[in-house]
N, C-alpha and C positions, 0 to 999 in steps of 0.2 A: 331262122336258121342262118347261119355264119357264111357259109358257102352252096348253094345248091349243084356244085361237081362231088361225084364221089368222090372217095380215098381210091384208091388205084389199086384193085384187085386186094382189099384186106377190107377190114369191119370196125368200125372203133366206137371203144367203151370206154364212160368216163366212170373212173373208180373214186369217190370221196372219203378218204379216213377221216375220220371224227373221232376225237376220244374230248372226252368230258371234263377230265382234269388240264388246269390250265394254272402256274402257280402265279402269276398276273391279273388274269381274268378267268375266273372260275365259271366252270358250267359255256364257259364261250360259246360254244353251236348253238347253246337256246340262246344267247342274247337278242333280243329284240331289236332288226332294223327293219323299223316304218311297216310295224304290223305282222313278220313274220321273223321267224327264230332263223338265226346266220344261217345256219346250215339250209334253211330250205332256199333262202334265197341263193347260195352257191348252187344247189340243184337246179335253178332257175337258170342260171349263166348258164352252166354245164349242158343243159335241155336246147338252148340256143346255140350252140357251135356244133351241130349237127349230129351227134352223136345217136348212132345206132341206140345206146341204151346207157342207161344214168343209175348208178347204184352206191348209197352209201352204205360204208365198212365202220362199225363200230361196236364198244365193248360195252355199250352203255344203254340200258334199258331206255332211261327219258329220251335217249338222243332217236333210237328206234321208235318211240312209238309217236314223235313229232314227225318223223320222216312218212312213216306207212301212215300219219294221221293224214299229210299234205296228198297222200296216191305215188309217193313215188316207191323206188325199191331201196330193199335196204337188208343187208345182212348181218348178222354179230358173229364176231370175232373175238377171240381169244384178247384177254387183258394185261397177260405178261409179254406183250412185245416191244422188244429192246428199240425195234424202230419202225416207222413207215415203209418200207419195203417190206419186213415180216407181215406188215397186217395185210399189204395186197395181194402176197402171195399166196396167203388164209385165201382171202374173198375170192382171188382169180380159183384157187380150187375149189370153192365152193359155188362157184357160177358155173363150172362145168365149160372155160372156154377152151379153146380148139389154139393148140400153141401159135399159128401164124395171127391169132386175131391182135389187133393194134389196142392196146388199152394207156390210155392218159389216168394219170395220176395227178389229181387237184385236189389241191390243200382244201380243208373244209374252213379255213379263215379269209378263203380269198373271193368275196362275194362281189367284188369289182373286177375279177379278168376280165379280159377282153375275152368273148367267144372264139371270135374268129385264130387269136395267138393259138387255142385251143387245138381248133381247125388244123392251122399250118402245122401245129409239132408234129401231129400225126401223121397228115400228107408228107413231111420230112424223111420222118422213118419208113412209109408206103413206098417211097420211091427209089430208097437206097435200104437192097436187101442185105447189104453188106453193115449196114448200121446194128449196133445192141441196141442201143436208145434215140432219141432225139431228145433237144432242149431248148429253152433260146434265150437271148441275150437283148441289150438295147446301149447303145453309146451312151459313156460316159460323159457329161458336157464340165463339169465341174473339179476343180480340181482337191474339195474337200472331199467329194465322195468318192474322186479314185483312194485319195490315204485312208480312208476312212475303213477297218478292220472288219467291222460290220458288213459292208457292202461286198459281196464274192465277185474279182475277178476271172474271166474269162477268154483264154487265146487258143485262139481256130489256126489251124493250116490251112493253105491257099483252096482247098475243097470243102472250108466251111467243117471239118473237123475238130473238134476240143483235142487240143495239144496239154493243156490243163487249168487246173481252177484253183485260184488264190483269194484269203483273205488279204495279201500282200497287194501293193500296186501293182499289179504285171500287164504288160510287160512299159520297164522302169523307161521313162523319157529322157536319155542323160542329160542330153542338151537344154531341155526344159525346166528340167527339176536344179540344173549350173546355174538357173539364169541366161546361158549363152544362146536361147532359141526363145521367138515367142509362138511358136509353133503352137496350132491346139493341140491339146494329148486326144491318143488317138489308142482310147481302149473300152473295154466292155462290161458291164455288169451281166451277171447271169438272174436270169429269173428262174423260181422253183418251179416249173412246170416241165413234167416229163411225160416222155414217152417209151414205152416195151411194147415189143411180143408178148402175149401172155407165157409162154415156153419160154423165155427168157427168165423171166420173174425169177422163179424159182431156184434156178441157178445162181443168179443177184445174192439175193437174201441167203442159201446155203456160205457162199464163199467169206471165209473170215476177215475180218477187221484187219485194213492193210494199214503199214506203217505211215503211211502221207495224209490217209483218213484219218491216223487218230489225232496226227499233231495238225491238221485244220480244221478237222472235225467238222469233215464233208465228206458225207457218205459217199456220192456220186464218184470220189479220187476213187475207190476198191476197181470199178470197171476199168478203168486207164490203167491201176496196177497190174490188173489181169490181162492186159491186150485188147481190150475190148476197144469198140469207134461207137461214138458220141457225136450225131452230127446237132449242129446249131444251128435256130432262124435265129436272124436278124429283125427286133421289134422293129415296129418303124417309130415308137416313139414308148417311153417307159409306161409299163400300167400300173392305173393306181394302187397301193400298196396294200396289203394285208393285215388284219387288225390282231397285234401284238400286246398295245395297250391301252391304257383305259384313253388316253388322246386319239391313238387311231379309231376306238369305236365312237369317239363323237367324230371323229372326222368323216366315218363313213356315213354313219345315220343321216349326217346333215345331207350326203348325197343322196341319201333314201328319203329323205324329206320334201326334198328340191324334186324329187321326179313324179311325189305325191301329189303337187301343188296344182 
């Protein structure tokens, strides 16, 4: 377990969408790291960052019956959903949760979180009622992966608040980027790991595609268009990444290999 303190008068459940198709890596959740199919080893993470309860969400018979073959839970969901958010808000209604409960949202490619990062989104959102979501972020050390379009920017207000989120460098270092400063840059990558109210959800996923989502085609901008607060942890150090393609799943294995030995 990640933390042995509760969350602070709320309950937290980690939700995994899984969907099968993958136009990279096909069938991805069953891939094989070091004996067991992705997705159950994410259930494994997920089981470790204390979470009341662990359930994956998915549309896909194989991915269902490797999940209930492992003992854990696992619901199906509808196949036409335009995004992640749609599928949790399927499962959150089909678990039957109670709107103030705190549910995390983990990728089912991410079988290297950190438990604990897990932990703190939640405790994030538990302690400030005033939050729609939590998220969190980690310093930029590099000054390829601030330019770098891929990597999503993130800038908080002095409360640890998302102000907003860019594939753009933001926020721009003038003096740095002149040459006139050798100052470090002094900004933030967002990691995909969230946090709602289950009663929130549902509101998310109803509200339409806002104009700042489409053109960086980040779902998470619709809340900010709406007025909603987005608080951020601060990683203490970047977790290892998410297997995209066929190099990150040798990159991971080898870590499943390494912990075999």
């Amino acid at each position: 377990m990640a933390n042995s303190q509760p969350l602070t008068a709320a309950v937290m459940h980690v939700i995994i969408p899984a969907r099968y198709a993958s136009t990279r890596l096909p069938g991805k959740p069953l891939l094989d790291l070091g004996g067991q199919p992705m997705i159950v080893r994410v259930v494994e993470a997920a089981r470790r960052s204390g979470a009341e309860r662990v359930v994956v969400a998915t549309d896909d018979a194989r991915i269902h019956d490797a999940v209930r073959d492992f003992g854990a839970e696992v619901v199906m969901t509808r196949a036409d959903h335009v995004s992640g958010t749609d599928r949790l808000a399927e499962a959150i209604t089909a678990l039957g949760l109670d709107d103030d409960e705190i549910v995390v949202n983990l990728q089912g490619d991410e079988p290297l979180m950190d438990p604990g990062l897990v932990w703190r989104v939640a405790e994030a959102l538990a302690v400030r009622p005033e939050a729609d979501m939590a998220t969190a972020c980690h310093a930029i050390i590099s000054r390829e992966e601030f330019l770098n379009p891929n990597v999503v920017k993130v800038v908080t207000d002095h409360q640890g608040y998302a102000l907003y989120f860019s594939r753009a460098p933001i926020p721009w270092p003038r003096e740095v980027m002149l040459g006139k400063s050798t100052a470090p840059i002094k900004a933030f990558r967002h990691i995909g790991l969230y946090a709602y109210r289950a009663g929130f959800v549902a509101r998310y996923a109803a509200w339409p595609a806002c104009p700042l989502e489409a053109t960086e085609s980040l779902e998470q901008l619709r809340v900010l268009w709406q007025g909603g607060k987005i608080a951020v942890v601060e990683a203490d150090q970047a977790p290892p990444g998410g297997v995209d393609t066929p190099e990150d799943l040798e990159r991971v294995r080898a870590v499943f290999a390494g912990r075999l030995r």
